[in-house]
C-alpha atoms as an extended CHARMM CRD file, in Angstrom:
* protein
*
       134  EXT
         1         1  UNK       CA            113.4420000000      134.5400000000     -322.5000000000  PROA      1               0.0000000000
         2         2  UNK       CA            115.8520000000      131.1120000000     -322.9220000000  PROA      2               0.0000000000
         3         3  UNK       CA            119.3770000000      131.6540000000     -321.8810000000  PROA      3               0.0000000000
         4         4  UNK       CA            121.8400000000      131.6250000000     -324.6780000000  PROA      4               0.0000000000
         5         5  UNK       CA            123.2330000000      128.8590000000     -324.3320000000  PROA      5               0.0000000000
         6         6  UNK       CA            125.5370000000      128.4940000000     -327.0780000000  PROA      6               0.0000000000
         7         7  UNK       CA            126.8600000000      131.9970000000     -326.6670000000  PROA      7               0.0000000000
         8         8  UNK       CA            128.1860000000      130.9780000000     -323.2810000000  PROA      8               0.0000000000
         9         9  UNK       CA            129.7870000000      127.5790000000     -325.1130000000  PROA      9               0.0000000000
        10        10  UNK       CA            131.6260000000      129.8090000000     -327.6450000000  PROA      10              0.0000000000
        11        11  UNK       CA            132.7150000000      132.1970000000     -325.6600000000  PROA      11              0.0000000000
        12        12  UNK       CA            136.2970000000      132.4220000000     -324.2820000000  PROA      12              0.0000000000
        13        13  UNK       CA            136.7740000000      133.4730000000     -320.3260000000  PROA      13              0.0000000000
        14        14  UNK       CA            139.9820000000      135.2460000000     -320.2380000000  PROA      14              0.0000000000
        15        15  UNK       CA            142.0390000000      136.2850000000     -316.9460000000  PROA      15              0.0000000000
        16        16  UNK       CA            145.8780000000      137.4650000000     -317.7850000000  PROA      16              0.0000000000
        17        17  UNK       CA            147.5850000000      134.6140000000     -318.7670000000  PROA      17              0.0000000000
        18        18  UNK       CA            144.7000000000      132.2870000000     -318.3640000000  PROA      18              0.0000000000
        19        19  UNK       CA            142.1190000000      131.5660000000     -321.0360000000  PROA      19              0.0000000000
        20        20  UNK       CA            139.2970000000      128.9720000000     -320.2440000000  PROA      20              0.0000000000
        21        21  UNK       CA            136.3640000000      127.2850000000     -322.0700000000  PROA      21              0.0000000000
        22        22  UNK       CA            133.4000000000      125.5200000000     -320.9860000000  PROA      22              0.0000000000
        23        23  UNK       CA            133.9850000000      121.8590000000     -320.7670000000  PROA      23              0.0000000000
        24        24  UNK       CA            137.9300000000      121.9610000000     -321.1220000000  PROA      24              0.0000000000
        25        25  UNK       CA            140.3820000000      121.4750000000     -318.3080000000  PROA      25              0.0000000000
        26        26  UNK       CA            143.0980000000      124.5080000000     -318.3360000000  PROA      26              0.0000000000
        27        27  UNK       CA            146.5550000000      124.0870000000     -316.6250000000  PROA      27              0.0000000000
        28        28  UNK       CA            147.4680000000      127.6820000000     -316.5300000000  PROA      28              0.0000000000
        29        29  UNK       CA            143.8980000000      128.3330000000     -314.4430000000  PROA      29              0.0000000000
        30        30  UNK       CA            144.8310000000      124.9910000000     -312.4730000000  PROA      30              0.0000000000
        31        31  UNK       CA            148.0500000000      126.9110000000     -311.6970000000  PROA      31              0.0000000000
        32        32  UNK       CA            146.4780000000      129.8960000000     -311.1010000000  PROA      32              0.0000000000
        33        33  UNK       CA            144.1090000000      128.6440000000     -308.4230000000  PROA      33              0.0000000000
        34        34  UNK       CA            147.3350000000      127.3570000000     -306.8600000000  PROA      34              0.0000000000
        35        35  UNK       CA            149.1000000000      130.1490000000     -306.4920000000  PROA      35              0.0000000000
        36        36  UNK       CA            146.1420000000      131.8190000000     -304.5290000000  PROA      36              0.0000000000
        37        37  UNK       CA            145.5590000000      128.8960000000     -302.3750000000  PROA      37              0.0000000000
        38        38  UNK       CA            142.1570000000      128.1310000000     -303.9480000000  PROA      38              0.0000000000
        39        39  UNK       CA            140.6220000000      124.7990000000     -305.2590000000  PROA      39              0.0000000000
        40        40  UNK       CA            137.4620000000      126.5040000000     -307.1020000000  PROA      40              0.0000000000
        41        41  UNK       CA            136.1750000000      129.8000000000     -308.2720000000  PROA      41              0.0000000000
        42        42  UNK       CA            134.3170000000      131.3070000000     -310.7680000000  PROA      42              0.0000000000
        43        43  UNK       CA            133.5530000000      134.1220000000     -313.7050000000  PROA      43              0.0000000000
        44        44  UNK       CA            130.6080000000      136.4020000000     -313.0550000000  PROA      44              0.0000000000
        45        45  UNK       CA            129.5140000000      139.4470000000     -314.3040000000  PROA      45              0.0000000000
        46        46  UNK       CA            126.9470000000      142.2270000000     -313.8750000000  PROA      46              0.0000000000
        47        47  UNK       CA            127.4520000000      143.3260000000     -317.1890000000  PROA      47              0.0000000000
        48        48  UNK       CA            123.7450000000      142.7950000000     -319.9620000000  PROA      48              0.0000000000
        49        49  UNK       CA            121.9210000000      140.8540000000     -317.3520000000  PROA      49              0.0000000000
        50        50  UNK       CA            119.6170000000      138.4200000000     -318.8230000000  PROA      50              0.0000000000
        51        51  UNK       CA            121.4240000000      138.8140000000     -322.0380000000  PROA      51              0.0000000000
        52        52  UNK       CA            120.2580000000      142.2520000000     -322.5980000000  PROA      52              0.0000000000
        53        53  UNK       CA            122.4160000000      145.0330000000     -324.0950000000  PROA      53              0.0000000000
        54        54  UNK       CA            122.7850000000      147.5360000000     -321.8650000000  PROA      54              0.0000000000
        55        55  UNK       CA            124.4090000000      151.2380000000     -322.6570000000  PROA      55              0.0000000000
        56        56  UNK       CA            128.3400000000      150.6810000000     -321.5230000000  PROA      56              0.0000000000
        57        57  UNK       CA            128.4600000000      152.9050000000     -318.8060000000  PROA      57              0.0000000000
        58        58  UNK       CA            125.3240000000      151.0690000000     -317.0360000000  PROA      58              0.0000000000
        59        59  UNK       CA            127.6910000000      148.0730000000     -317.2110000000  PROA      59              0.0000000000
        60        60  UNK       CA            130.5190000000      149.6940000000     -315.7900000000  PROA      60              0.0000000000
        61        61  UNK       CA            128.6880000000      151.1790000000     -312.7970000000  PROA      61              0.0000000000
        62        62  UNK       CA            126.6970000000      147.3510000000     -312.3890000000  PROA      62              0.0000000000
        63        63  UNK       CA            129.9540000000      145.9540000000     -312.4320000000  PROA      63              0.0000000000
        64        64  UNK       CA            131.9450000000      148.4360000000     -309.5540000000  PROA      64              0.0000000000
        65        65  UNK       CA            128.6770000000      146.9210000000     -307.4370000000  PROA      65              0.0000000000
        66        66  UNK       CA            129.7860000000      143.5410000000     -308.3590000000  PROA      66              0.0000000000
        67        67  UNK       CA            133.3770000000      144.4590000000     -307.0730000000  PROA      67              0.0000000000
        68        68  UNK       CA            131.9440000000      145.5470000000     -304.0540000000  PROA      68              0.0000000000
        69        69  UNK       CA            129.9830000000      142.7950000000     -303.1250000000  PROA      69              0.0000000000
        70        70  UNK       CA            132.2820000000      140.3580000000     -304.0440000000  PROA      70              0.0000000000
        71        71  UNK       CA            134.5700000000      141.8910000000     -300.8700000000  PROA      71              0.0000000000
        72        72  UNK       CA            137.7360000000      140.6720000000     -300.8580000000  PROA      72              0.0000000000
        73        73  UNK       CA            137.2790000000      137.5370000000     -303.0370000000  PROA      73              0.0000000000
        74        74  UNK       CA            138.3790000000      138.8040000000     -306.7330000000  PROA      74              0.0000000000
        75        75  UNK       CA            141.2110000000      136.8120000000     -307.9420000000  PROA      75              0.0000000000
        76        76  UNK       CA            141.6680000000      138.6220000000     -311.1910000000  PROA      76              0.0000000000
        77        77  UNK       CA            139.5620000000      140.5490000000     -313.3720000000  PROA      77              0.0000000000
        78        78  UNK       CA            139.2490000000      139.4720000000     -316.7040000000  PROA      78              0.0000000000
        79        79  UNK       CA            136.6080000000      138.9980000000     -319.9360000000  PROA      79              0.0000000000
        80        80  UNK       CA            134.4500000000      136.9750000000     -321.4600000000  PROA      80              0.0000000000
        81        81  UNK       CA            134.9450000000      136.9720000000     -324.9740000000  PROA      81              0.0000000000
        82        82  UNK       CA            132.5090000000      135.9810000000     -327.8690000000  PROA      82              0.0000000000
        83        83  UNK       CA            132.8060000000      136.9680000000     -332.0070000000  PROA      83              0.0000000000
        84        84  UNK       CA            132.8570000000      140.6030000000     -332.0040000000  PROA      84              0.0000000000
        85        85  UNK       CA            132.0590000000      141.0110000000     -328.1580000000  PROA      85              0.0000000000
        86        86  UNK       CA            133.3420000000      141.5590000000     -324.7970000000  PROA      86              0.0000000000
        87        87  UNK       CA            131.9610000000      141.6690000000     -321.1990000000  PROA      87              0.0000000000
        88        88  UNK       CA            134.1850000000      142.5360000000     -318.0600000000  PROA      88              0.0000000000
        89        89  UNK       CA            134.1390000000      139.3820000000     -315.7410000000  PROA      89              0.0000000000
        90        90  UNK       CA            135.5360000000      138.7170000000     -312.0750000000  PROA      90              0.0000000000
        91        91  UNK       CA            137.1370000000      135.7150000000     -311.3860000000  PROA      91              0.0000000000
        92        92  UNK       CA            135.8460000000      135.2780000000     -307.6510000000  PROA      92              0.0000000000
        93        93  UNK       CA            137.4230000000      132.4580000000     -305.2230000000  PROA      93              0.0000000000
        94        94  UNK       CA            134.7870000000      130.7310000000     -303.3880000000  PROA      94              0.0000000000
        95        95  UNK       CA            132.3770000000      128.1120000000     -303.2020000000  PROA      95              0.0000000000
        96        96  UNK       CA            130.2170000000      127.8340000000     -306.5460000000  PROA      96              0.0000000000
        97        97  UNK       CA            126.7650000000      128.2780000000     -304.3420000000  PROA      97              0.0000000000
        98        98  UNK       CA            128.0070000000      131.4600000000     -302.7350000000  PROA      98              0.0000000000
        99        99  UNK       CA            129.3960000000      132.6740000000     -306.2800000000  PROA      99              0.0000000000
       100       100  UNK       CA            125.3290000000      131.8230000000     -307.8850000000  PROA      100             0.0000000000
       101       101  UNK       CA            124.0180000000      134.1920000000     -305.5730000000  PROA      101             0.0000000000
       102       102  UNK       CA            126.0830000000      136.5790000000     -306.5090000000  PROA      102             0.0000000000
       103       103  UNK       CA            125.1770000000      135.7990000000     -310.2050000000  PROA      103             0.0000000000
       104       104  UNK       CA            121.7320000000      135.9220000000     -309.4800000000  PROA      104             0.0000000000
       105       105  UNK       CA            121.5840000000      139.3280000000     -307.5720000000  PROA      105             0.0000000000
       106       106  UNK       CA            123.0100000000      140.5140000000     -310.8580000000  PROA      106             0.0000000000
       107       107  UNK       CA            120.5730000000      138.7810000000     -312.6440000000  PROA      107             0.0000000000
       108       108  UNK       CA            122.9040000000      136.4780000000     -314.8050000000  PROA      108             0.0000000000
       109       109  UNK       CA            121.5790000000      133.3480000000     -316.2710000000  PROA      109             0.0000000000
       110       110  UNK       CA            124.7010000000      131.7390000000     -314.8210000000  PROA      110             0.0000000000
       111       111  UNK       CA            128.7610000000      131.5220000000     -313.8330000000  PROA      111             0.0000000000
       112       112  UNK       CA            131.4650000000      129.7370000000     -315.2200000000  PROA      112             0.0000000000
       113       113  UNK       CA            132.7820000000      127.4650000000     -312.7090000000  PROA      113             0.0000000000
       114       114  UNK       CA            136.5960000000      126.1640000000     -312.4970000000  PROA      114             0.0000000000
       115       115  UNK       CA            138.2790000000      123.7600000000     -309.9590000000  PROA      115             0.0000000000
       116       116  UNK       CA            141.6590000000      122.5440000000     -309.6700000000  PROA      116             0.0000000000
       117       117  UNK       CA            142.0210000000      119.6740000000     -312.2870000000  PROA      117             0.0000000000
       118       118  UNK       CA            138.7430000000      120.0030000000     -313.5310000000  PROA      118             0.0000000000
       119       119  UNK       CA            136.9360000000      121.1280000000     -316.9450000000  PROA      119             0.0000000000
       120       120  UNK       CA            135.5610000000      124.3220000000     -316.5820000000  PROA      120             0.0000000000
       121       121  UNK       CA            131.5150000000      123.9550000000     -316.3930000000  PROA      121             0.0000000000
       122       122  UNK       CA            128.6810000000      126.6570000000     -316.4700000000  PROA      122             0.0000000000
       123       123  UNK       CA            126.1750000000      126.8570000000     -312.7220000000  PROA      123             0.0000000000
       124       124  UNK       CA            122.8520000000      127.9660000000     -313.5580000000  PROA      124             0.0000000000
       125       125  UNK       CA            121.5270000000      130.9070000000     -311.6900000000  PROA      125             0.0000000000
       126       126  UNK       CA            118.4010000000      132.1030000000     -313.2550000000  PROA      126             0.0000000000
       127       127  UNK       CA            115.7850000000      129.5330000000     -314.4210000000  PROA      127             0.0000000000
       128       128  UNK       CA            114.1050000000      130.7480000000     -318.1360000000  PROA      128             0.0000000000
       129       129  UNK       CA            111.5530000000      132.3980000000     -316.6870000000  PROA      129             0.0000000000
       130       130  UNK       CA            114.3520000000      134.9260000000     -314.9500000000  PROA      130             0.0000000000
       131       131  UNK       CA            113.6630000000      133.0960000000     -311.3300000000  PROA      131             0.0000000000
       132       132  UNK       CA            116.5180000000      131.4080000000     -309.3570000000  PROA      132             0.0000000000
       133       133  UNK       CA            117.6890000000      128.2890000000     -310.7250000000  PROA      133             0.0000000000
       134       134  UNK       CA            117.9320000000      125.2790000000     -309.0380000000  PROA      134             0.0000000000
């Protein structure tokens, strides 16, 4: 299976007040990451690993796992929004390699990463044949 990779370029990662796109520097998440003290973070999910639908309340429970192994490090909690689609997304503080093994644990093809005064990018976590990435 290939990751979608223009899904993830389309879609919209949302956090109240905050709405961010791959390749485009925001100033409200640049101000966000201020006010917690933070210089990078990142959106990940445990919702449709690997792109596959799952039934909603698998998500839900997948993504209370998430919470807990994030411990401690949610900023906000957010979306990722596509055309006619939404997944539930964390935005977790922390160093983009710690945040990819949290991505791939929850077998996500990858995270959205953001840093102060930087475009948002997208960190590979799952290689196409569903192994760890780089």
């Amino acid at each position: 299976m290939t990751p979608p990779i223009g899904a993830f370029l389309r879609t919209r990662y949302e956090v109240p007040g905050v709405a961010v796109r791959i390749g485009r520097r925001s100033a409200a998440m640049d101000a966000l990451l201020a006010r917690h003290g933070v210089r990078q973070a990142g959106f990940v999910t445990a919702w449709n690993p690997r792109s596959r639908r799952m039934p909603e309340g698998w998500n839900l429970r997948t993504q209370d796992r998430l919470r807990q192994a994030a411990r401690g490090r949610v900023l906000a909690e957010g979306f990722g929004r596509g055309a006619g689609w939404a997944e539930h997304h964390l935005l977790l503080r922390g160093d983009p390699r710690r945040l990819r093994v949290l991505g791939r644990r929850f077998r996500q093809w990858a995270i959205v990463v953001v840093a102060a005064g930087r475009p948002a990018r997208l960190a590979a976590c799952l290689s196409h044949s569903g192994r760890r990435a780089g």
